[in-house]
KOLKEPA-917180 format. One line per field, with one value per atom (N, C-alpha, C): residue in three letters; atom name; x, y, z. Coordinates in nm, 3 decimals, decimal comma. Each point is the difference from the previous one (the first is absolute). Example, Ala and Ser with C-alpha at 12.3 -4.5 7.8 and 13.67 -1.06 7.14 Angstrom:
! residues 2
res: [Ala:Ala:Ala:Ser:Ser:Ser]
atom: [N:CA:C:N:CA:C]
x: [1,319:-0,089:0,090:-0,035:0,082:-0,077]
y: [-0,569:0,119:0,120:0,105:0,119:0,109]
z: [0,780:0,000:0,000:-0,072:0,006:0,073]
This chain:
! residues 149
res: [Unk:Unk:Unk:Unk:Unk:Unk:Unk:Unk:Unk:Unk:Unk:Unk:Unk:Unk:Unk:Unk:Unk:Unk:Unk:Unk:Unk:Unk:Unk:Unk:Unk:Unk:Unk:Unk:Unk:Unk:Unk:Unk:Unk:Unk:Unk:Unk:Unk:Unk:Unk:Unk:Unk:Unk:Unk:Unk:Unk:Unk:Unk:Unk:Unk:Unk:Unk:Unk:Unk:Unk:Unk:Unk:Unk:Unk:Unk:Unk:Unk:Unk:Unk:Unk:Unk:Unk:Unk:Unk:Unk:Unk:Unk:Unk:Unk:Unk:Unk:Unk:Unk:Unk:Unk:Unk:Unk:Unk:Unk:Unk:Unk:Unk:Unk:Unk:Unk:Unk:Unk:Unk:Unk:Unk:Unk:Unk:Unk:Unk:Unk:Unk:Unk:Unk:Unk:Unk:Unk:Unk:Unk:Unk:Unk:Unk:Unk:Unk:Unk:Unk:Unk:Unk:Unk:Unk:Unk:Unk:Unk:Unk:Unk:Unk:Unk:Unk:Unk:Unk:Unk:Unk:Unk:Unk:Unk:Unk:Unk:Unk:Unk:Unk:Unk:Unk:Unk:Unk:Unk:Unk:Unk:Unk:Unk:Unk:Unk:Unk:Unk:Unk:Unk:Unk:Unk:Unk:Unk:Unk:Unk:Unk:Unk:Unk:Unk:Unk:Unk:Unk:Unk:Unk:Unk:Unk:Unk:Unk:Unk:Unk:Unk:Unk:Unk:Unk:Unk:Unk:Unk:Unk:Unk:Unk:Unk:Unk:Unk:Unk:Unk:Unk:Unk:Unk:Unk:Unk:Unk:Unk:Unk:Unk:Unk:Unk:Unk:Unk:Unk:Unk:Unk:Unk:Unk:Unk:Unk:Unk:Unk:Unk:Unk:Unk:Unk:Unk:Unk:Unk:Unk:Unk:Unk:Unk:Unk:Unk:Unk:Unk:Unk:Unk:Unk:Unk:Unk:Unk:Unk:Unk:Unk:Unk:Unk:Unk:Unk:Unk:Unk:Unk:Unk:Unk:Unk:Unk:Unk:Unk:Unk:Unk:Unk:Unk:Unk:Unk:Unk:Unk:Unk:Unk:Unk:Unk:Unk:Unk:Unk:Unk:Unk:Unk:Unk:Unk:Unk:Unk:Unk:Unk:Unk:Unk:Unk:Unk:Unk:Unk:Unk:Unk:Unk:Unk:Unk:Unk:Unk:Unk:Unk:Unk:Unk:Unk:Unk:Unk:Unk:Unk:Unk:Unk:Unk:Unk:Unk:Unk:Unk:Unk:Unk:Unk:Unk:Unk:Unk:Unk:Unk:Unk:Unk:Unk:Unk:Unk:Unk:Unk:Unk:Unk:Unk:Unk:Unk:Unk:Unk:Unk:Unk:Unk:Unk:Unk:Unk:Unk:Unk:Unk:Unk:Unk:Unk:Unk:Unk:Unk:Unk:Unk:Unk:Unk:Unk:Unk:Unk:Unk:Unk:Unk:Unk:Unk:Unk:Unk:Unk:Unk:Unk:Unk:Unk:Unk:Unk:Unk:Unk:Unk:Unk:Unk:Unk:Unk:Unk:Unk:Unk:Unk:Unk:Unk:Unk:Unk:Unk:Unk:Unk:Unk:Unk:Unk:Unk:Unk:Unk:Unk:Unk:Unk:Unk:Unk:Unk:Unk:Unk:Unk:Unk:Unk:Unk:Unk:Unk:Unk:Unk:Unk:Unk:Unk:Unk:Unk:Unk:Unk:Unk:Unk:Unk:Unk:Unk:Unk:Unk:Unk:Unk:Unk:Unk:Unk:Unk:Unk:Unk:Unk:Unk:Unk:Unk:Unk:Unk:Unk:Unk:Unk:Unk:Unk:Unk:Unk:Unk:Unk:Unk:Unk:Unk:Unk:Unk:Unk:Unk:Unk:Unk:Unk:Unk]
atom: [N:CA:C:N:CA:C:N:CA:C:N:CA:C:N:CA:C:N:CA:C:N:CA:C:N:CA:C:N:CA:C:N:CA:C:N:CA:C:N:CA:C:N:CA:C:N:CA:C:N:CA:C:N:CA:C:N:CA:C:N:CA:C:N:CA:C:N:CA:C:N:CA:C:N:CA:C:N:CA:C:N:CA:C:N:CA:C:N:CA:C:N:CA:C:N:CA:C:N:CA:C:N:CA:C:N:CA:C:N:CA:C:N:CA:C:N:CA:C:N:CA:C:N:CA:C:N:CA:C:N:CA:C:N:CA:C:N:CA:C:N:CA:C:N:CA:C:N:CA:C:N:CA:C:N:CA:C:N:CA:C:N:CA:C:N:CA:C:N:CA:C:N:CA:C:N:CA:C:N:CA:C:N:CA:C:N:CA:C:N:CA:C:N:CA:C:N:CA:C:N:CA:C:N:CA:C:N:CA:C:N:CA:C:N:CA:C:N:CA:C:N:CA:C:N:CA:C:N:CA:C:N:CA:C:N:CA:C:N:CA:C:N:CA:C:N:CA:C:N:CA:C:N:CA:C:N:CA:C:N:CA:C:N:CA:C:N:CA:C:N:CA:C:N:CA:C:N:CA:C:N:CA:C:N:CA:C:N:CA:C:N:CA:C:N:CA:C:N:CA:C:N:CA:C:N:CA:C:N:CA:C:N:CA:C:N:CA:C:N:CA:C:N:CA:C:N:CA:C:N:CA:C:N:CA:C:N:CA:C:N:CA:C:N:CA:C:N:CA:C:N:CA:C:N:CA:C:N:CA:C:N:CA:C:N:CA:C:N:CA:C:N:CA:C:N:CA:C:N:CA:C:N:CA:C:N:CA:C:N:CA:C:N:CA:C:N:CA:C:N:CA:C:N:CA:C:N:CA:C:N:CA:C:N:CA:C:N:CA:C:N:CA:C:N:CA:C:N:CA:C:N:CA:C:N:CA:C:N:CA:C:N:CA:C:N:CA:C:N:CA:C:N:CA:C:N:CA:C:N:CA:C:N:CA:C:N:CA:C:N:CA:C:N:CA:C:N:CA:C:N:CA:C:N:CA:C:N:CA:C:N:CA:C:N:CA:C:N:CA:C:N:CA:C:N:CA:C:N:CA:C:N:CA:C:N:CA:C:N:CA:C]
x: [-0,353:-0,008:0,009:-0,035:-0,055:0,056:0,075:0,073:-0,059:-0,041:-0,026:0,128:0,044:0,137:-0,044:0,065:-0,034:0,156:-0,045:0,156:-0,004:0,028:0,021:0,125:0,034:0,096:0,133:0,010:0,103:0,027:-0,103:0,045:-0,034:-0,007:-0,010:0,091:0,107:0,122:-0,020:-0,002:0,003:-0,129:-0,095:-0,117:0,032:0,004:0,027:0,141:0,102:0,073:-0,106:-0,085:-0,032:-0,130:-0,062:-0,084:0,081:0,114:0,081:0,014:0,075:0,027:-0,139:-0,124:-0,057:-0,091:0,006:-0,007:0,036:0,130:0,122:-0,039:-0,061:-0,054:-0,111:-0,072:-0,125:-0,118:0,051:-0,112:-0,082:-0,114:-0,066:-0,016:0,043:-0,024:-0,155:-0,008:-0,119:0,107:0,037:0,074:-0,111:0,008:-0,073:0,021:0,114:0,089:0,092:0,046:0,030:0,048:0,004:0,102:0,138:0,007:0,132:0,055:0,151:0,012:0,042:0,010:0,016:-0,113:-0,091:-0,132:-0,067:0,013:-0,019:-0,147:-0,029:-0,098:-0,045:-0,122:-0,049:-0,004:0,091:-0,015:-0,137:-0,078:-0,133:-0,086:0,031:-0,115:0,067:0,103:0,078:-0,041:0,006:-0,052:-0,124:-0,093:-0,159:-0,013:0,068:-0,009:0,065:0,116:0,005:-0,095:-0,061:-0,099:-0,143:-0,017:-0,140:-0,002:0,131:0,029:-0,044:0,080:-0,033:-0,112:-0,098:-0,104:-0,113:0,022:-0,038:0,022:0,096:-0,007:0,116:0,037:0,082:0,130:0,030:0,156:-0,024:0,072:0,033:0,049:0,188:0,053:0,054:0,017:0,047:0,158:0,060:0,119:0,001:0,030:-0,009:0,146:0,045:0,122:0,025:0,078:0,010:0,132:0,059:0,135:0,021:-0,071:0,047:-0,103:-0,098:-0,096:-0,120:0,049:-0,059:-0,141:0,000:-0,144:-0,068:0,018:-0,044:-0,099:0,087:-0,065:-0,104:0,000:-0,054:-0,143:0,002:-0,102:-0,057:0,040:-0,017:-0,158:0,097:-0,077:-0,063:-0,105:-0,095:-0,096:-0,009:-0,070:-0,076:-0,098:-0,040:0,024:0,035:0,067:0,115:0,071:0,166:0,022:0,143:0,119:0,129:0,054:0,116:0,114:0,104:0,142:0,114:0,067:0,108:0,124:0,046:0,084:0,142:0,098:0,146:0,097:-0,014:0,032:-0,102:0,059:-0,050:-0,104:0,043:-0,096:-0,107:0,005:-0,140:-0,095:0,063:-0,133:-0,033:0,082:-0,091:-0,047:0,071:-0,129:-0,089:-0,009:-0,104:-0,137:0,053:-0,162:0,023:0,084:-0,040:-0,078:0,025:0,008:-0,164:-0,018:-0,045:-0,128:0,034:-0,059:-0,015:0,157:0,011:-0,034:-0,063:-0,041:0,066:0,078:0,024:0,163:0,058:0,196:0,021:0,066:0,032:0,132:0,058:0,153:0,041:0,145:0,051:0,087:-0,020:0,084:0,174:-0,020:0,093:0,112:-0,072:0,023:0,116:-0,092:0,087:0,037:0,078:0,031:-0,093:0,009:-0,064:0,050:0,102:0,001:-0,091:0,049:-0,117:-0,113:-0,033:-0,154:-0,058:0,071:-0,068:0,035:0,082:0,030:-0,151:-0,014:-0,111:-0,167:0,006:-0,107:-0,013:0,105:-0,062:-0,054:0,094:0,001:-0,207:-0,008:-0,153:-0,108:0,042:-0,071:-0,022:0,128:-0,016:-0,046:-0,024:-0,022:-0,180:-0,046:-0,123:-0,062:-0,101:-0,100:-0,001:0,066:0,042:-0,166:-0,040:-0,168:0,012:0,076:0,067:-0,121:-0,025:-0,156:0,071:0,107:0,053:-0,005:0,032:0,003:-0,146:-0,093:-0,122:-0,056:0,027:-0,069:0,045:0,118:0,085:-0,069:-0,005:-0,062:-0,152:-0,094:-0,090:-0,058:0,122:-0,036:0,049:0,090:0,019:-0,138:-0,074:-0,102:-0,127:-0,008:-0,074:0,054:0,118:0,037:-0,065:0,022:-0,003:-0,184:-0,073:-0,179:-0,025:0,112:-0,051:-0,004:0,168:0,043:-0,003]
y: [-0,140:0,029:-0,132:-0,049:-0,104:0,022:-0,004:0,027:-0,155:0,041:-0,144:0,025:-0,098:-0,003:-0,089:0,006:-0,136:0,071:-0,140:0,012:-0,066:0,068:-0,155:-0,082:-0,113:-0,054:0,053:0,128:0,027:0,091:0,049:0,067:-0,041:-0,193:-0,068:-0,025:0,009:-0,016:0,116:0,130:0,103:0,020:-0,027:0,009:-0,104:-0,148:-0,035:0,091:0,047:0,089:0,089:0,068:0,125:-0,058:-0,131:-0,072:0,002:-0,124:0,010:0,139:0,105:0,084:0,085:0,020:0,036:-0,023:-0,147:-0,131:0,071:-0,001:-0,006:0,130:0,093:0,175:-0,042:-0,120:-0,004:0,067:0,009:0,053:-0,135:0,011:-0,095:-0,023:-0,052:-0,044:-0,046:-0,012:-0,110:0,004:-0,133:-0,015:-0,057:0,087:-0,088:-0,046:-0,046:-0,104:0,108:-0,057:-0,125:-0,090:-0,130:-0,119:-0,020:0,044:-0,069:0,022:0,017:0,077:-0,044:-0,142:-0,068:0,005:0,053:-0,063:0,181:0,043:0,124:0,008:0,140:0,047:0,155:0,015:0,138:0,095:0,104:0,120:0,080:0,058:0,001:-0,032:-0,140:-0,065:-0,015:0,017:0,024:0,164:0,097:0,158:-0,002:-0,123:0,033:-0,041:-0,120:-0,046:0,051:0,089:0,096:0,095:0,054:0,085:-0,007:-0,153:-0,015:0,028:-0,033:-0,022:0,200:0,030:0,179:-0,006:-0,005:0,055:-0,062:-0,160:-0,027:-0,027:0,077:0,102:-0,150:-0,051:-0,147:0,058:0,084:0,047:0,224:-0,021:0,194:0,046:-0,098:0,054:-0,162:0,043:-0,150:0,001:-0,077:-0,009:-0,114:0,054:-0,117:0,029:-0,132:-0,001:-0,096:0,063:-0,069:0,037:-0,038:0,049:0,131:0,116:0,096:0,108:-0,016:0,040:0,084:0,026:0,085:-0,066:-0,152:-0,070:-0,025:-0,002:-0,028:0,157:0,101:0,138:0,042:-0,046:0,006:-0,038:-0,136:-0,109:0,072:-0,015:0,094:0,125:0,107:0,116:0,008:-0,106:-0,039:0,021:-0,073:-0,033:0,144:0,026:0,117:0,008:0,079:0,027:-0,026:-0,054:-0,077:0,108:0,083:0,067:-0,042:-0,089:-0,088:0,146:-0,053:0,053:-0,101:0,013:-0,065:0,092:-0,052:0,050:-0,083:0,049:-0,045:0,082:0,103:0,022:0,085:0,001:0,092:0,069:0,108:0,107:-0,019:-0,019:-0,028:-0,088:-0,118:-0,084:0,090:0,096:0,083:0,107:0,082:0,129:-0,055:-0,119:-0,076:0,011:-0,086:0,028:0,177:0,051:0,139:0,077:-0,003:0,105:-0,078:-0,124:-0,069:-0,057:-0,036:-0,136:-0,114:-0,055:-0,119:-0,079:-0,128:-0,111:-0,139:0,002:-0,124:0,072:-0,099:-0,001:-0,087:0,035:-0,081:-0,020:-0,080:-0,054:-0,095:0,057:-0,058:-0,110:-0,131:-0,089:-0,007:0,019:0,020:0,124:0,099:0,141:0,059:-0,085:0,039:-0,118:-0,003:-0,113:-0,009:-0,098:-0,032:0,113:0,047:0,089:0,151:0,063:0,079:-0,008:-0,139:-0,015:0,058:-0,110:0,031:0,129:0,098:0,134:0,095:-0,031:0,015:-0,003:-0,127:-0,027:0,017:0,032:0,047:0,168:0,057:0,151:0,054:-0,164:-0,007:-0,011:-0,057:-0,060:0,101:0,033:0,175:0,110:0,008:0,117:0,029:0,117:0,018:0,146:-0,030:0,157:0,124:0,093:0,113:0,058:0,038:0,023:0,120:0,055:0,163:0,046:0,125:0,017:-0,031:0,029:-0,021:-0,139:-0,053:-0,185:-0,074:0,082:-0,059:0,056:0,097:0,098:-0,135:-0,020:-0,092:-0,140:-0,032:-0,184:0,049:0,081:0,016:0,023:0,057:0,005:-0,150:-0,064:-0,115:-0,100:0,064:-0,140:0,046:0,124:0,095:-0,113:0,000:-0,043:-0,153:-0,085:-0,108:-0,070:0,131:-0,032:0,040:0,110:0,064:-0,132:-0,092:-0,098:-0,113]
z: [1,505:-0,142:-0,076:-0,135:-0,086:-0,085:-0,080:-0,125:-0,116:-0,104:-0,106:-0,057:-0,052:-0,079:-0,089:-0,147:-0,078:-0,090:-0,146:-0,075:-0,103:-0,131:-0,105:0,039:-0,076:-0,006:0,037:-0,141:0,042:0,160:0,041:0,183:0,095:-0,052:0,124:0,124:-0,029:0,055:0,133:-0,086:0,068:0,137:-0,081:0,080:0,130:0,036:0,077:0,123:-0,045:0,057:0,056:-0,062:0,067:0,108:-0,031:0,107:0,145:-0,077:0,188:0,005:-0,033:0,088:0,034:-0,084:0,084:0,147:-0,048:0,080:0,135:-0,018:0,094:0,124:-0,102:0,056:0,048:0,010:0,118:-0,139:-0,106:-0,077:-0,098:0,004:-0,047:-0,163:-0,057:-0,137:-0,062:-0,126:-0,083:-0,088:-0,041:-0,091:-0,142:-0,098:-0,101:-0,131:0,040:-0,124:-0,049:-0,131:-0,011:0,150:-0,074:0,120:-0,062:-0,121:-0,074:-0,082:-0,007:-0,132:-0,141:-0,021:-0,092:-0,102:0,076:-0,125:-0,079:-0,108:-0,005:-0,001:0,060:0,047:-0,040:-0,006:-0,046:0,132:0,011:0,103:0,010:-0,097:-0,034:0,165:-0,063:0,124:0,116:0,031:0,147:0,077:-0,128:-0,020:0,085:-0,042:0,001:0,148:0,037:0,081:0,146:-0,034:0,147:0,001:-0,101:-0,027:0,084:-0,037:0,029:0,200:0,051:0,113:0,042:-0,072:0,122:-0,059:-0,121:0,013:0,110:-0,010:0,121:0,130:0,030:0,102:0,115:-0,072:0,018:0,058:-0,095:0,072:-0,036:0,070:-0,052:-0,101:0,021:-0,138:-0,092:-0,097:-0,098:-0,042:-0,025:-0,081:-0,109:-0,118:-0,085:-0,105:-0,009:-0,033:-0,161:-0,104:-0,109:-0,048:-0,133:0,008:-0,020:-0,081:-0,030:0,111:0,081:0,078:-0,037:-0,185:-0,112:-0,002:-0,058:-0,013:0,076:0,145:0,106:0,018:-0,010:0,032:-0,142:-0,108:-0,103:0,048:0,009:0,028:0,123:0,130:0,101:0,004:-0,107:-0,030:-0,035:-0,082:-0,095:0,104:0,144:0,095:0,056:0,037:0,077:0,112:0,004:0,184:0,005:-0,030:-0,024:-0,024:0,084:-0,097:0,051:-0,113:0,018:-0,054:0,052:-0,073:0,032:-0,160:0,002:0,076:0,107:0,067:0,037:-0,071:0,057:0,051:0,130:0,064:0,105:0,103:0,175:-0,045:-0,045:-0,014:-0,073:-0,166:-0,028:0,099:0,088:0,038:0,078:0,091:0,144:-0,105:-0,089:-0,036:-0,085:-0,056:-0,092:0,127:0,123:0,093:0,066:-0,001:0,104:-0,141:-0,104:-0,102:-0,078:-0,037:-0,075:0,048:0,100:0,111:-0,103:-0,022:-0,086:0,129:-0,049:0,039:0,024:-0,167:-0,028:-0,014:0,014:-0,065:-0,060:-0,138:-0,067:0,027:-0,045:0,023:-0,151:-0,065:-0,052:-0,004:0,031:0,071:-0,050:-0,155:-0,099:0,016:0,096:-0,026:0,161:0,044:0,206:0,029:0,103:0,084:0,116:0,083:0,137:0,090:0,030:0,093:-0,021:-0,144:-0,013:0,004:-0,041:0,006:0,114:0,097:0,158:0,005:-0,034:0,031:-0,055:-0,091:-0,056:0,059:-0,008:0,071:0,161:0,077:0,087:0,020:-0,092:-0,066:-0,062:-0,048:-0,088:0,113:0,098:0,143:0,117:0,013:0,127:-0,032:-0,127:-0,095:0,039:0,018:0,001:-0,120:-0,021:-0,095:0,093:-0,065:0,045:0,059:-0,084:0,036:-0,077:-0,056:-0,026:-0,110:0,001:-0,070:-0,136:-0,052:-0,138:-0,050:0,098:-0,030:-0,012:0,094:0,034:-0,167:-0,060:-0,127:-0,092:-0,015:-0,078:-0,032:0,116:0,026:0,003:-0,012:-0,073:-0,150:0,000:-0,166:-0,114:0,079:0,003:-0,008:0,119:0,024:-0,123:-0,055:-0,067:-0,183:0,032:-0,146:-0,007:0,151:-0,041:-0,025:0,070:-0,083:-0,087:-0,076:-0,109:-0,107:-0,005:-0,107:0,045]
């Protein structure tokens, strides 16, 4: 599995944490910035940029990290095909993909600590799309909204 990760400024800190440890899980990263967190930076284009990664087909799922995980998932959702959620705890990240087939996780760097994170994200990672005809009706009418606007 390929995970893109990126981060403004402020969830740089964090993001490197969740590299090593996923690192650490034999799971493969694209890290796509920030490098640093001194210099402020637009989440937006961190958004676009794990984005561009699942649509091309670069990684499966994304994580993108900023302080409140709100603008990240904002920016995110704009994208077609993207369905990010801001998630700070277990459950939303696993029923976000069984229920949703969220894509992307957002993360509030401001909001959790490092241990939840990883609690999280591996919760966002083992998690699979139910297939359930209700969910499949759901994430269609979803994809229905997103050619209509």
């Amino acid at each position: 599995m390929k995970v893109a990760i990126g981060s403004d400024h402020a969830g740089y800190e964090l993001k490197k944490t969740i590299i090593k440890f996923l690192t650490d899980k034999k799971i493969e990263t694209i890290d796509v910035g920030t490098d640093r967190s001194d210099i402020s930076v637009d989440y937006p284009d961190f958004a676009q940029k794990v984005s561009e990664k699942i649509l091309n087909s670069d990684a499966i799922r994304g994580i993108i990290i900023c302080g409140s995980g709100i603008g990240a998932s904002i920016a995110a959702n704009k994208i077609k095909g993207i369905r990010a959620g801001v998630c700070h705890d277990t459950y939303s990240a696993h029923q976000g993909v069984e229920h949703d087939d969220m894509n992307v996780l957002c993360l509030g760097s401001r909001i959790v600590g490092e241990e939840l994170a990883k609690e999280i994200v591996v919760s966002f990672l083992n998690a699979k799309f139910s297939n359930e005809e209700r969910h499949i009706r759901r994430l269609n009418k979803i994809k229905k909204i997103e050619e209509r606007l």
